[in-house]
py3Dmol code that shows the C-alpha trace and the ligand (Angstrom):
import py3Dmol

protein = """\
ATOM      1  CA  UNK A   1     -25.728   5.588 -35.669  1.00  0.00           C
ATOM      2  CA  UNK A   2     -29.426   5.891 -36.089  1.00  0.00           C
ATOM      3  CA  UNK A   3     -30.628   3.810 -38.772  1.00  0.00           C
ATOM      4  CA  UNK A   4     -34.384   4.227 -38.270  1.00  0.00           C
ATOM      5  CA  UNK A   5     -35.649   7.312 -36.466  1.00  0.00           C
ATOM      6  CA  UNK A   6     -39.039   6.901 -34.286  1.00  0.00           C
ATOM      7  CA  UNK A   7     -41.862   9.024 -35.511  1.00  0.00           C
ATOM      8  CA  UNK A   8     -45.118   9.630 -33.550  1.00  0.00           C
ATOM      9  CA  UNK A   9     -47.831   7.118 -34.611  1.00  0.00           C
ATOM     10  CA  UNK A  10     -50.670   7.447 -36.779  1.00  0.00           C
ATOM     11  CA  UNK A  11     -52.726   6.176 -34.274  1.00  0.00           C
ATOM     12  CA  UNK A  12     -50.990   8.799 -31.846  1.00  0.00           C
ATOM     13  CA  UNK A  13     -50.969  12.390 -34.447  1.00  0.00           C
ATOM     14  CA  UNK A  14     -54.806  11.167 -35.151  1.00  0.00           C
ATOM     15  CA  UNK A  15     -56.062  11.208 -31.496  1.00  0.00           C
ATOM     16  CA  UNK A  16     -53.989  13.860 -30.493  1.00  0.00           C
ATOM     17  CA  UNK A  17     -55.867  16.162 -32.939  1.00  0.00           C
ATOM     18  CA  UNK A  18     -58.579  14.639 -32.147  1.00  0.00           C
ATOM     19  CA  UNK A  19     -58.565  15.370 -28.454  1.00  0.00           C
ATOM     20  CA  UNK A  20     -58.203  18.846 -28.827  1.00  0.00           C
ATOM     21  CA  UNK A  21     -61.043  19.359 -31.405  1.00  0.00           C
ATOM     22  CA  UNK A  22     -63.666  17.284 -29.708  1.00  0.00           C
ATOM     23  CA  UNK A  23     -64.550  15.395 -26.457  1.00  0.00           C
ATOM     24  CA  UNK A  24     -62.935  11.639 -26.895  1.00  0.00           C
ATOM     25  CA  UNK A  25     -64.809   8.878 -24.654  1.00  0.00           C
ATOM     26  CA  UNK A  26     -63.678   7.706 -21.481  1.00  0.00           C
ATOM     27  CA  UNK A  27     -61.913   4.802 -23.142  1.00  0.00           C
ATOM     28  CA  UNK A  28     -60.376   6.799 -26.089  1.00  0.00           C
ATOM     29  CA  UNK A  29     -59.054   9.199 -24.054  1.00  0.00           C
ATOM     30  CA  UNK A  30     -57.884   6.605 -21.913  1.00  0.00           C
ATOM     31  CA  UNK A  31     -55.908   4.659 -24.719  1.00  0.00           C
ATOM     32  CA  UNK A  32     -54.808   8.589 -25.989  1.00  0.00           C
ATOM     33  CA  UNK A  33     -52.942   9.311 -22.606  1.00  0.00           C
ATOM     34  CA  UNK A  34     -51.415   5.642 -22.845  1.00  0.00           C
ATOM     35  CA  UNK A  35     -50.014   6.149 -26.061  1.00  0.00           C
ATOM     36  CA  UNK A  36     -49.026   9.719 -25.640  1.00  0.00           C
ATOM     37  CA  UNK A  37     -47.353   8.625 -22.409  1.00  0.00           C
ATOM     38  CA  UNK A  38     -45.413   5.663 -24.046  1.00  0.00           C
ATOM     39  CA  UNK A  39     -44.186   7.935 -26.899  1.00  0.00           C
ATOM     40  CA  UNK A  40     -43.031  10.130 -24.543  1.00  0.00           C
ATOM     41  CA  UNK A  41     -40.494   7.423 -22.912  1.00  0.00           C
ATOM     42  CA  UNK A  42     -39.739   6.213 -25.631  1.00  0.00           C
ATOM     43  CA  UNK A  43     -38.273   9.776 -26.586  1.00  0.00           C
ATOM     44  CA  UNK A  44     -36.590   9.554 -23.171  1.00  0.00           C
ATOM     45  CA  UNK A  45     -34.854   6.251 -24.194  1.00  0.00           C
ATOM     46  CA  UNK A  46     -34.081   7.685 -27.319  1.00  0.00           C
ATOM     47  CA  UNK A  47     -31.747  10.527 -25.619  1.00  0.00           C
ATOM     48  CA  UNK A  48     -30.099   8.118 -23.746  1.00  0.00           C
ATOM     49  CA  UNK A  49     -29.097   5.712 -27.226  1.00  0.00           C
ATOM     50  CA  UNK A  50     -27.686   9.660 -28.324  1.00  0.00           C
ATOM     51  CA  UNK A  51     -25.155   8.827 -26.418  1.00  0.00           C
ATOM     52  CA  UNK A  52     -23.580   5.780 -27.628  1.00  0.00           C
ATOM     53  CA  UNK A  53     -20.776   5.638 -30.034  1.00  0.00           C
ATOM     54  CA  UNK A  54     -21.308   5.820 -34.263  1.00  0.00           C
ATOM     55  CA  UNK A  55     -20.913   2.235 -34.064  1.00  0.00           C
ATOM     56  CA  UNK A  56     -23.988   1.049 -32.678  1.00  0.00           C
ATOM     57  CA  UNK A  57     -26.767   1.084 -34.764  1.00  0.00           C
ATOM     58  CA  UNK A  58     -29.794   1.805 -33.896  1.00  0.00           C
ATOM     59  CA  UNK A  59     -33.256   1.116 -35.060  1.00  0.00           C
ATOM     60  CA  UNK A  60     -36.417   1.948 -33.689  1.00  0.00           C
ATOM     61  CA  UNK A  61     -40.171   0.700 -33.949  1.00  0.00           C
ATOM     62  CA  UNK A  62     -39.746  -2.349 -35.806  1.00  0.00           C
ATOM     63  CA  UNK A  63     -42.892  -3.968 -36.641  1.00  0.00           C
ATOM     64  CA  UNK A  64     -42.324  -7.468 -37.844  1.00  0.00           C
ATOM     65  CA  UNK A  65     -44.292 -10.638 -38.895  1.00  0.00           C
ATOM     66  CA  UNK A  66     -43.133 -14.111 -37.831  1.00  0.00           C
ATOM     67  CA  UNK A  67     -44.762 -17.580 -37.889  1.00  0.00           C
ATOM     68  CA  UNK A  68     -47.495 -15.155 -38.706  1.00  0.00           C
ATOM     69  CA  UNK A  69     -47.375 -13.213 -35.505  1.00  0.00           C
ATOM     70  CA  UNK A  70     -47.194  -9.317 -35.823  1.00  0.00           C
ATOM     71  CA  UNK A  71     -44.677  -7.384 -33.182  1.00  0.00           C
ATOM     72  CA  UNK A  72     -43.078  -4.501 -32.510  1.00  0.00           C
ATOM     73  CA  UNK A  73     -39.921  -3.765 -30.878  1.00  0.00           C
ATOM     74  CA  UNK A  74     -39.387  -0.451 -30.039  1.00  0.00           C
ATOM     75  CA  UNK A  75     -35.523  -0.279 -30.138  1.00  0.00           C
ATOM     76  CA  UNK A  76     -32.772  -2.184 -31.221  1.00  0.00           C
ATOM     77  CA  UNK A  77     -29.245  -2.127 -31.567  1.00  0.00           C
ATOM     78  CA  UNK A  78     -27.443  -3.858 -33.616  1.00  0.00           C
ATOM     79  CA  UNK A  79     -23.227  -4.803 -33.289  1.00  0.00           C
ATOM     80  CA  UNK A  80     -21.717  -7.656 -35.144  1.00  0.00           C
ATOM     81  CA  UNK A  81     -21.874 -10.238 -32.384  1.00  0.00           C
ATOM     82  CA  UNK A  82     -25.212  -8.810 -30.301  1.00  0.00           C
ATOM     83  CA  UNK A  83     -28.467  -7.542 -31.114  1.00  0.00           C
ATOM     84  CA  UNK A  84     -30.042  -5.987 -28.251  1.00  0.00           C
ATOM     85  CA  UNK A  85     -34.025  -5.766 -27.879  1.00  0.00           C
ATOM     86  CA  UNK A  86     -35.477  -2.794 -25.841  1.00  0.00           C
ATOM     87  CA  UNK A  87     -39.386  -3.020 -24.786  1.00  0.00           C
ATOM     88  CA  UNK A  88     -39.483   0.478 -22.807  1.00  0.00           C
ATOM     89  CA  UNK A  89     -42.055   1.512 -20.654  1.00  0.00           C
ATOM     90  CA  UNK A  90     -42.677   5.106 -19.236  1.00  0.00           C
ATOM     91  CA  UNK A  91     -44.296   3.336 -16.031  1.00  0.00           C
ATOM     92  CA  UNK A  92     -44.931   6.033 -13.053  1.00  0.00           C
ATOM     93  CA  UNK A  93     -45.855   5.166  -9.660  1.00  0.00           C
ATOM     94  CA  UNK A  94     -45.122   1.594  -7.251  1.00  0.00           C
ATOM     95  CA  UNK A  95     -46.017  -1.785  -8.820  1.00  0.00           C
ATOM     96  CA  UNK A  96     -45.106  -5.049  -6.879  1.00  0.00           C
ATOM     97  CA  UNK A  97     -44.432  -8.353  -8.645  1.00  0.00           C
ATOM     98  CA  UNK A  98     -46.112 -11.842  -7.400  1.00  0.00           C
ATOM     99  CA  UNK A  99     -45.749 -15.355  -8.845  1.00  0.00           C
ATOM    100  CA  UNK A 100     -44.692 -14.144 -12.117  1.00  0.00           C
ATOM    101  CA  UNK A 101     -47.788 -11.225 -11.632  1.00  0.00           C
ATOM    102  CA  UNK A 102     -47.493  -8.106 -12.203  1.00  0.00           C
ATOM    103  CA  UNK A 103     -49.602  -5.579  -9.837  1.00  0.00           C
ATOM    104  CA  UNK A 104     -50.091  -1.858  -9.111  1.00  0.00           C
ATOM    105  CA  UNK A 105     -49.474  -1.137  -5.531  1.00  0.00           C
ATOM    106  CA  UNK A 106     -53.417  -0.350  -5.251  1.00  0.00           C
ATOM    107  CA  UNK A 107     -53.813  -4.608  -6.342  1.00  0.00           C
ATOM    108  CA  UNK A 108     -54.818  -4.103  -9.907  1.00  0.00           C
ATOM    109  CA  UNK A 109     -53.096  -6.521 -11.858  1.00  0.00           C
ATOM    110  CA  UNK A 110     -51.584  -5.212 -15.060  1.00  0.00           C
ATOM    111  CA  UNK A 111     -50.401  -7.195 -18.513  1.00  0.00           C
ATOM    112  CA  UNK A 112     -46.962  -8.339 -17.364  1.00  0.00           C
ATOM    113  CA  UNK A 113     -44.241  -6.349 -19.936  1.00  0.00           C
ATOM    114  CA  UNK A 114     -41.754  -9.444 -18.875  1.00  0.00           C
ATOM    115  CA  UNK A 115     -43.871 -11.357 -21.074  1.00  0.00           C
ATOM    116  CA  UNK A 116     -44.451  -9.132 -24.031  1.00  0.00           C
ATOM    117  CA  UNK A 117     -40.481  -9.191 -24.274  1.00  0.00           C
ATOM    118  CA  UNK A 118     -40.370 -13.035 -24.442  1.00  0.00           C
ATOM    119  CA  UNK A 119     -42.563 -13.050 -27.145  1.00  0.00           C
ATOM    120  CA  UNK A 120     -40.869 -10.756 -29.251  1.00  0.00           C
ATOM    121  CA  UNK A 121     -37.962 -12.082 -28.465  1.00  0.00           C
ATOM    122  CA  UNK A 122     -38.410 -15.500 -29.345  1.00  0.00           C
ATOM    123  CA  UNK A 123     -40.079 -14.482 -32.532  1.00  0.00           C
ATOM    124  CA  UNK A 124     -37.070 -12.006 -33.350  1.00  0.00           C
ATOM    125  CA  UNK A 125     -34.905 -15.285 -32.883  1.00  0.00           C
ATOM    126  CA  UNK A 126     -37.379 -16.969 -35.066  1.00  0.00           C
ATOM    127  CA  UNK A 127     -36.853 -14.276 -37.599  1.00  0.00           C
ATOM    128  CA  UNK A 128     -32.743 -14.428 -37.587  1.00  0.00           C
ATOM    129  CA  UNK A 129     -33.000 -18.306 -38.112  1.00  0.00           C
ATOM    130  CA  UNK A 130     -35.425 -17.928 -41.340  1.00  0.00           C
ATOM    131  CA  UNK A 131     -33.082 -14.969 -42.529  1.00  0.00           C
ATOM    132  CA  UNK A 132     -30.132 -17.192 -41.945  1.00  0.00           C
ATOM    133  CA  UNK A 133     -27.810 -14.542 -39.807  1.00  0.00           C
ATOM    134  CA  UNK A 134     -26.570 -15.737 -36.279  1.00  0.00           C
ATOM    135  CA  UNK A 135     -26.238 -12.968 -33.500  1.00  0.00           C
ATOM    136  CA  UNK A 136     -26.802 -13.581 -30.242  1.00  0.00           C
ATOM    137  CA  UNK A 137     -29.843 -11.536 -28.292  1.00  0.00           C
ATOM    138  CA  UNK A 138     -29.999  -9.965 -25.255  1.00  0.00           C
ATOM    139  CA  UNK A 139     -33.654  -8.512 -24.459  1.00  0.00           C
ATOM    140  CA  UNK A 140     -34.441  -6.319 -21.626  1.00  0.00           C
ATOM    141  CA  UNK A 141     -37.542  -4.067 -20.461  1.00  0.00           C
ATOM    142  CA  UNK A 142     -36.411  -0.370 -19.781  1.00  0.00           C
ATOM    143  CA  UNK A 143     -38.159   1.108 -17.136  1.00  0.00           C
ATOM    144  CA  UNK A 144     -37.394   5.163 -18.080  1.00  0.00           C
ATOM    145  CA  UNK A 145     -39.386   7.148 -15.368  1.00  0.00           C
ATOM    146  CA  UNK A 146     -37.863   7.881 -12.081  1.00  0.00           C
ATOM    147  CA  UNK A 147     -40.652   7.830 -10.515  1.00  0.00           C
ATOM    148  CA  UNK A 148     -41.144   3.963 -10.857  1.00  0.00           C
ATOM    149  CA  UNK A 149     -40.633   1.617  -8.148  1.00  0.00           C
ATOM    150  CA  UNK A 150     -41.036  -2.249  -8.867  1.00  0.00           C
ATOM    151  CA  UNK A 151     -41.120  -4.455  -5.224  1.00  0.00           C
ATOM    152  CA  UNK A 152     -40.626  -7.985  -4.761  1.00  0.00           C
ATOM    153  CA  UNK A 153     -38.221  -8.068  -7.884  1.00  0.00           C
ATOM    154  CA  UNK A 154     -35.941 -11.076  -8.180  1.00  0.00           C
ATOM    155  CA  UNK A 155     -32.285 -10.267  -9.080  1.00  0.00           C
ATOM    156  CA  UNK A 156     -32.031 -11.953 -12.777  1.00  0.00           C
ATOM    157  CA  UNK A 157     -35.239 -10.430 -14.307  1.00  0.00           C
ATOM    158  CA  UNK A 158     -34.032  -8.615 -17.690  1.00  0.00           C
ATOM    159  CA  UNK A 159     -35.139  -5.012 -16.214  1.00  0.00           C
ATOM    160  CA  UNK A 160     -33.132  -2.052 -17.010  1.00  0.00           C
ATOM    161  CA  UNK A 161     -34.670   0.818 -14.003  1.00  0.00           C
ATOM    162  CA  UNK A 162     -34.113   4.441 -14.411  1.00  0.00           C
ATOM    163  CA  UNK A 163     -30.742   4.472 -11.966  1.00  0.00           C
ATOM    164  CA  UNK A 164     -29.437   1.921 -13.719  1.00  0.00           C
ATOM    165  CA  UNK A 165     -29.884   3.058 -17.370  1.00  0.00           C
ATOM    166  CA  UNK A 166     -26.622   5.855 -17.147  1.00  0.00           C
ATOM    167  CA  UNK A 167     -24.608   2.606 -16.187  1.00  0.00           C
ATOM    168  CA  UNK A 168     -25.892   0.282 -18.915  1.00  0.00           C
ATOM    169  CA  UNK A 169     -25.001   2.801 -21.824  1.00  0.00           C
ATOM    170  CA  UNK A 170     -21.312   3.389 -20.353  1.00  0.00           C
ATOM    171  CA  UNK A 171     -20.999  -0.683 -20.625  1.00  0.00           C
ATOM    172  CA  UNK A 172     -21.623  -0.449 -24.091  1.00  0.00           C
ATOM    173  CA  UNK A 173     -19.885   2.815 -24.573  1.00  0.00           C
ATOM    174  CA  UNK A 174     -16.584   0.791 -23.330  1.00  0.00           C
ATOM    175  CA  UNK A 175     -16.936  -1.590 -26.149  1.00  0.00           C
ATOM    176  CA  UNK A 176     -17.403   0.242 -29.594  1.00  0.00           C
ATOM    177  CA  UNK A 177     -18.196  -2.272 -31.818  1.00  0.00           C
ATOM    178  CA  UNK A 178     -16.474  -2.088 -35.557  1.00  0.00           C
ATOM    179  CA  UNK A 179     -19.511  -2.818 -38.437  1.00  0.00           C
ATOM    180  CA  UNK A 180     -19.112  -5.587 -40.454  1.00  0.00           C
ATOM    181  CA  UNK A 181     -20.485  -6.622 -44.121  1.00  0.00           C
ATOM    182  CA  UNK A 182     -23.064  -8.814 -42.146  1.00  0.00           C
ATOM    183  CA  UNK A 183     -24.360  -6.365 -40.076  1.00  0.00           C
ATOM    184  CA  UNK A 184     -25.146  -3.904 -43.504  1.00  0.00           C
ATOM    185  CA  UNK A 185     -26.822  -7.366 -44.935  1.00  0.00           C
ATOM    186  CA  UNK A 186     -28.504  -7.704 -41.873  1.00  0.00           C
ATOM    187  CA  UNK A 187     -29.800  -3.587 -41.496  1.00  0.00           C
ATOM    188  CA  UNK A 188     -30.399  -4.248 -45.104  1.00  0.00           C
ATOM    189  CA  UNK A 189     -32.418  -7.515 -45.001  1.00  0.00           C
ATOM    190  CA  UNK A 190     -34.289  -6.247 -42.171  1.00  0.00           C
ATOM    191  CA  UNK A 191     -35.501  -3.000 -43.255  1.00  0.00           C
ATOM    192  CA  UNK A 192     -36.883  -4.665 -46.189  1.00  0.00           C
ATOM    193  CA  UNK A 193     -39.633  -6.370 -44.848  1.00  0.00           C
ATOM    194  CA  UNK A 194     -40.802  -3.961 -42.052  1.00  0.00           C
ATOM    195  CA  UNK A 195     -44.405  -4.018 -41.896  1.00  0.00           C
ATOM    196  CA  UNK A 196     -45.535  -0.431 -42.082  1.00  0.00           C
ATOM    197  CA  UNK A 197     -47.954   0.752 -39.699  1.00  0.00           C
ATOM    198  CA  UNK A 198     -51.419  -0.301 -39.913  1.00  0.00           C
ATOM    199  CA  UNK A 199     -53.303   2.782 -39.160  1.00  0.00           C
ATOM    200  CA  UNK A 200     -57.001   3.403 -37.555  1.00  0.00           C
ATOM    201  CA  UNK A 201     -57.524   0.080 -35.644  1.00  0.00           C
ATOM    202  CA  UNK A 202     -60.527   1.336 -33.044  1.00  0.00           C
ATOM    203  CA  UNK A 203     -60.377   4.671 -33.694  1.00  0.00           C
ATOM    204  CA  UNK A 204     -62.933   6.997 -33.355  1.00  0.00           C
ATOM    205  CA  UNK A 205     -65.132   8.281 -35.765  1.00  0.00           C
ATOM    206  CA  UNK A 206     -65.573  11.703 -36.124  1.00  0.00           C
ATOM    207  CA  UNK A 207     -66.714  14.261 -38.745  1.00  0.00           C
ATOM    208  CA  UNK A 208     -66.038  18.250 -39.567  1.00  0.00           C
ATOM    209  CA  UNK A 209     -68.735  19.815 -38.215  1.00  0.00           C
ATOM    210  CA  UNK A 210     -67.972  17.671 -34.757  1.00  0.00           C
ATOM    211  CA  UNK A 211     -64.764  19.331 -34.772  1.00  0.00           C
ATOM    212  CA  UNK A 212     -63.853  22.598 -33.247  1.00  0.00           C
ATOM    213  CA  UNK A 213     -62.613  24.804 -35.563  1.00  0.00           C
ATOM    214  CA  UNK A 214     -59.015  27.354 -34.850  1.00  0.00           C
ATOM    215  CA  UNK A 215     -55.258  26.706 -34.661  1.00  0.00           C
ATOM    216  CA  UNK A 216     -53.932  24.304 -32.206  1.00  0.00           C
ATOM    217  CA  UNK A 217     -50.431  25.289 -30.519  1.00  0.00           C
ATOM    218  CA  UNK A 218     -47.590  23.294 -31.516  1.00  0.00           C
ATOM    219  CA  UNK A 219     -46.068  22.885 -28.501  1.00  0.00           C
ATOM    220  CA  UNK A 220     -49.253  22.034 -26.045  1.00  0.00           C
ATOM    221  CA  UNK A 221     -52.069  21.190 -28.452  1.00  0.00           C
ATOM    222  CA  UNK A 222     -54.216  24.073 -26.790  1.00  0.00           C
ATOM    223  CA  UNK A 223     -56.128  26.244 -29.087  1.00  0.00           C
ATOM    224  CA  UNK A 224     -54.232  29.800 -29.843  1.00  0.00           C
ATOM    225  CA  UNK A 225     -56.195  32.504 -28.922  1.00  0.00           C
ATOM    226  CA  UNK A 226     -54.251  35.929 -29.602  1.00  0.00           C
ATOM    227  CA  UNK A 227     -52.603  37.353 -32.391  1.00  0.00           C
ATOM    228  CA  UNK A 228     -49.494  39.507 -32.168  1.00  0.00           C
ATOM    229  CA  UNK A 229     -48.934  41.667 -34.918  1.00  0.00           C
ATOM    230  CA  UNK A 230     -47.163  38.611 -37.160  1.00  0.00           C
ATOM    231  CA  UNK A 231     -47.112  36.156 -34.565  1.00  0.00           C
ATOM    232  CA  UNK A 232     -49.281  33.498 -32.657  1.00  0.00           C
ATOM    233  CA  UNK A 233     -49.382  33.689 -29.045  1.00  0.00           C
ATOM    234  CA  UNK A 234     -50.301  30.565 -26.947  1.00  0.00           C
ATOM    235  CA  UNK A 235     -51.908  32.220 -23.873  1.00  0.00           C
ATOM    236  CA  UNK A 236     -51.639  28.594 -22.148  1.00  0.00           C
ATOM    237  CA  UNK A 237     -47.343  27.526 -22.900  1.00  0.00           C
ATOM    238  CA  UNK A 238     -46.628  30.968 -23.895  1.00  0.00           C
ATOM    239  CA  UNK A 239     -44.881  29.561 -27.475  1.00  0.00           C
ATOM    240  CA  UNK A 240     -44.893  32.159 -30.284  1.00  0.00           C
ATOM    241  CA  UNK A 241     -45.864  30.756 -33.791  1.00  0.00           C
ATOM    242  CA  UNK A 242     -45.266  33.342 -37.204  1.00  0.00           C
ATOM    243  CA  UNK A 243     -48.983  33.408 -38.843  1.00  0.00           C
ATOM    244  CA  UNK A 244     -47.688  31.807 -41.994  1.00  0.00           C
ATOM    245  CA  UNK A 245     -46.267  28.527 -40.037  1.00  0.00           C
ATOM    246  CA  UNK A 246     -48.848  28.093 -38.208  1.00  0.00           C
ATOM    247  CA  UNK A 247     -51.581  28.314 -40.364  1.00  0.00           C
ATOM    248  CA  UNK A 248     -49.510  25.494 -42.749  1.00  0.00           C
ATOM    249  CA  UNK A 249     -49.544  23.605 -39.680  1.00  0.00           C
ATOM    250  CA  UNK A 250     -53.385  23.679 -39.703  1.00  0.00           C
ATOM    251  CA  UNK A 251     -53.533  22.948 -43.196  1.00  0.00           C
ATOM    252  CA  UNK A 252     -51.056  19.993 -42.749  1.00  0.00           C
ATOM    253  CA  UNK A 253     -53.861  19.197 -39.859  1.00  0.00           C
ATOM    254  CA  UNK A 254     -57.098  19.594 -42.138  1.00  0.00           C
ATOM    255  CA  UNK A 255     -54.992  17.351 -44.633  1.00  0.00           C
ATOM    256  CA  UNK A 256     -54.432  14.106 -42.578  1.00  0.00           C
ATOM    257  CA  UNK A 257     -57.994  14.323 -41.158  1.00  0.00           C
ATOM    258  CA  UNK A 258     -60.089  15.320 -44.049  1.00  0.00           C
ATOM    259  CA  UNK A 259     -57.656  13.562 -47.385  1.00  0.00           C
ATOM    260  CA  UNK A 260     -60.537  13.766 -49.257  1.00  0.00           C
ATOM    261  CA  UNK A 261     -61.664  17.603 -48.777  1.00  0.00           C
ATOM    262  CA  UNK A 262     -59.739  20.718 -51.350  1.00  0.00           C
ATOM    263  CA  UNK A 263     -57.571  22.776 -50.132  1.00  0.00           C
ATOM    264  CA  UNK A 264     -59.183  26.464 -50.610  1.00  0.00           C
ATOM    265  CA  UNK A 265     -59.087  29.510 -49.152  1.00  0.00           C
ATOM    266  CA  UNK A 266     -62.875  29.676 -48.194  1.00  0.00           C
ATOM    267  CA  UNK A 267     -61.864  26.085 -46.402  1.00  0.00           C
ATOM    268  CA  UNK A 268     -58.839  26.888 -44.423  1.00  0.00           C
ATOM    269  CA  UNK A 269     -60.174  30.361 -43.441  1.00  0.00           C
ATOM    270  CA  UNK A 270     -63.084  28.593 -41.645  1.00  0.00           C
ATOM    271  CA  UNK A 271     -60.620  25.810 -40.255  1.00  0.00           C
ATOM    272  CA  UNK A 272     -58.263  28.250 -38.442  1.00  0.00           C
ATOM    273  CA  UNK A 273     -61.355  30.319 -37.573  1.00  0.00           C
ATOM    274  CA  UNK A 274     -58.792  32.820 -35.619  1.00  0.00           C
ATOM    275  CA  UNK A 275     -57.353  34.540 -38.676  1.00  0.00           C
ATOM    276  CA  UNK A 276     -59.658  37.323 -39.695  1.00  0.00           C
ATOM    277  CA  UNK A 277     -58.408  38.010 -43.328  1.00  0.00           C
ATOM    278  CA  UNK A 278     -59.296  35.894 -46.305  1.00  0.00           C
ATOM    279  CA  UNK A 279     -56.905  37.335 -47.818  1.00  0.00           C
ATOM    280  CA  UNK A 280     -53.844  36.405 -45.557  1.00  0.00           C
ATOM    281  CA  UNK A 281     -55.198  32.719 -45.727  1.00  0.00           C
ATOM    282  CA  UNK A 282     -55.389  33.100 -49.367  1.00  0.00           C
ATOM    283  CA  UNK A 283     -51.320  34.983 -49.779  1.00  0.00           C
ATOM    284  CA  UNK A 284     -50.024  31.860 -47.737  1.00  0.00           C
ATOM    285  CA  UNK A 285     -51.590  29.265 -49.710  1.00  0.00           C
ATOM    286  CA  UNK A 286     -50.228  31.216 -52.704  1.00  0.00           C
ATOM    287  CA  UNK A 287     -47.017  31.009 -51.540  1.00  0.00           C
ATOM    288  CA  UNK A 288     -46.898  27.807 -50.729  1.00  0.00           C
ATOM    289  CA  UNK A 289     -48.956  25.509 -53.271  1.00  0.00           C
ATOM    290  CA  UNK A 290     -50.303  25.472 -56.636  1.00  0.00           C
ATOM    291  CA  UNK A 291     -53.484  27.433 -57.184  1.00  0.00           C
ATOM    292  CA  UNK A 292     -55.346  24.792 -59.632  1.00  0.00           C
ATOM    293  CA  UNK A 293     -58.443  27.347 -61.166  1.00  0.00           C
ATOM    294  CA  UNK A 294     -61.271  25.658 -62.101  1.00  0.00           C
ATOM    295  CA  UNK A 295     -64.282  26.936 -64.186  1.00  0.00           C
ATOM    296  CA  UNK A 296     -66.278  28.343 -60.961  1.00  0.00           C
ATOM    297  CA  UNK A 297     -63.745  28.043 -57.807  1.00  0.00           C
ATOM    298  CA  UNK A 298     -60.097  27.313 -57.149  1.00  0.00           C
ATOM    299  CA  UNK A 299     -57.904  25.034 -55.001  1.00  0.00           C
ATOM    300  CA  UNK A 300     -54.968  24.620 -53.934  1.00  0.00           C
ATOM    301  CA  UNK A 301     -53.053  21.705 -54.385  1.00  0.00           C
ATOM    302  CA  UNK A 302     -49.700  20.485 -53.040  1.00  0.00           C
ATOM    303  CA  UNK A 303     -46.713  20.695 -54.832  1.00  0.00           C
ATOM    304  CA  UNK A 304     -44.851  16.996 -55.437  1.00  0.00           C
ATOM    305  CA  UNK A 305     -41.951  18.045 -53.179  1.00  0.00           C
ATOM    306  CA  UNK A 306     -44.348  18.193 -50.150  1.00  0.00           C
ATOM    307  CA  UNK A 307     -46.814  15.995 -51.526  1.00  0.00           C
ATOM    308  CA  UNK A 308     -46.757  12.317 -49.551  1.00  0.00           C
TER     309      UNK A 308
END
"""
ligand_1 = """\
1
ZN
Zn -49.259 26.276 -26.071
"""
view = py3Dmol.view(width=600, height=400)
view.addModel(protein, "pdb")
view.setStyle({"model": 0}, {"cartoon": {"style": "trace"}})
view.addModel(ligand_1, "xyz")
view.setStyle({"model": 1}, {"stick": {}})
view.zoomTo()
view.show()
């Protein structure tokens, strides 16, 4: 059962917009394609936990402070005797491992993930011991892309690769593990001091007039360049977006970048920049948020429901 769902990251939505509307540097960009690529395995892993039994539970992206160390585990499960700890990488390509090393097959060495699991590991085992609940832990690194090849790999390592994932999640299927009061406490105990995410670390700066204005597609991030009598048409994925969704879309966008700007029609005309008619910019934000009139203009402000 999924306790705690995975959601993009702030980090993640932030230069994903941003990347469309503006040219990132070399090293943002770099750091966007990591995360977008990590998110995306971590999806992959997530269709695979689908499959176990109710009784599992499952919770993802836990970010944690111990011994005043921050970590983050992205998935656990969680059975009355076992917890176990998944650090899952969407690595592509042939690596080789020396002397505890961890190398591309081109030389360059990389940040060994064997290690990063240790860590959080020993801190999560940390953590049970102050919380005073006793399960045992089994951590492992889940390698999710077929295409990744690991040489020189000694046969106790706690890996989990691609062609042996299907196998791991049948083992557990074949125990189905009956919850207990201590394992609510524990789901309990633990989702009460999850750090929450602590958003724009080295972000970029950026400002509106950088950005290019029009609606992004929702499935590839591409701008949207042709209307269809009520619909958007990405010429790029070919996805088909109603006006009125997309356009909330964008103003969901112009909210998380620009919190401090209003919401008015004048504003969101210019930010879609594809949608020729005030006054269909103006009949969707009518329909769905307050108009607030003022003495000399008007905005539009979110109704509590949607509000965040
Ligand atoms: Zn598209």
């Amino acid at each position: 059962m999924l306790i705690k769902p995975r959601y993009e990251s702030v980090e993640l939505k932030l230069l994903r917009f941003l990347n469309t509307r503006m040219n990132l540097s070399p090293k943002d960009a770099g750091y966007f394609l990591n995360l977008e690529k990590g998110y995306e395995g971590e999806l992959v892993f997530d269709k695979w936990l689908e499959n176990l039994s109710d009784n599992w539970l499952i919770m993802n992206d836990l970010l944690l402070e111990t011994n005043n160390t921050i970590y983050q585990i992205d998935s656990t499960l969680i059975s009355p005797d076992i917890i176990y700890l998944f650090e899952v990488k969407n690595f592509e390509g042939d690596y080789y491992l020396e002397d505890d090393k961890w190398y591309t097959i081109s030389g360059k060495e990389i940040k060994n993930p064997l290690l990063q699991l240790k860590r959080a590991e020993s801190l999560f085992r940390r953590l049970l011991q102050d919380l005073r609940f006793s399960f045992s832990i089994e951590a492992y690194v889940v390698f999710v892309n077929p295409d990744f090849f690991l040489y020189q790999t000694p046969m106790n390592v706690p890996i989990i690769f691609p062609n042996q994932i299907d196998g791991f999640m049948k083992k557990l299927n074949m125990r189905s593990p009956r919850q207990t009061n201590g394992t609510s406490k524990f789901v309990e105990r633990l989702s009460s001091i999850l750090l929450e995410e602590s958003p724009y670390k080295n972000l970029p700066g950026y400002t509106y007039d950088q950005l290019k204005k029009g609606i992004t597609c929702s499935k590839c991030f591409g701008f949207v360049t042709r209307i269809n009598e009520n619909n958007l048409v990405c010429k790029r994925c070919g996805k088909l977006e109603k006006i009125s969704e997309a356009v909330l879309r964008s103003v969901e966008e112009y909210r998380f970048l620009f919190p401090e700007k209003k919401i008015t029609t004048n504003a969101i005309h210019e930010w879609c920049d594809l949608i020729e008619s005030k006054k269909t910019i103006r009949r969707i934000l009518k329909e769905n948020f307050i108009l607030m009139q003022q003495a000399r203009s008007s905005y539009f402000q979110i109704p509590p429901s949607k509000g965040d």
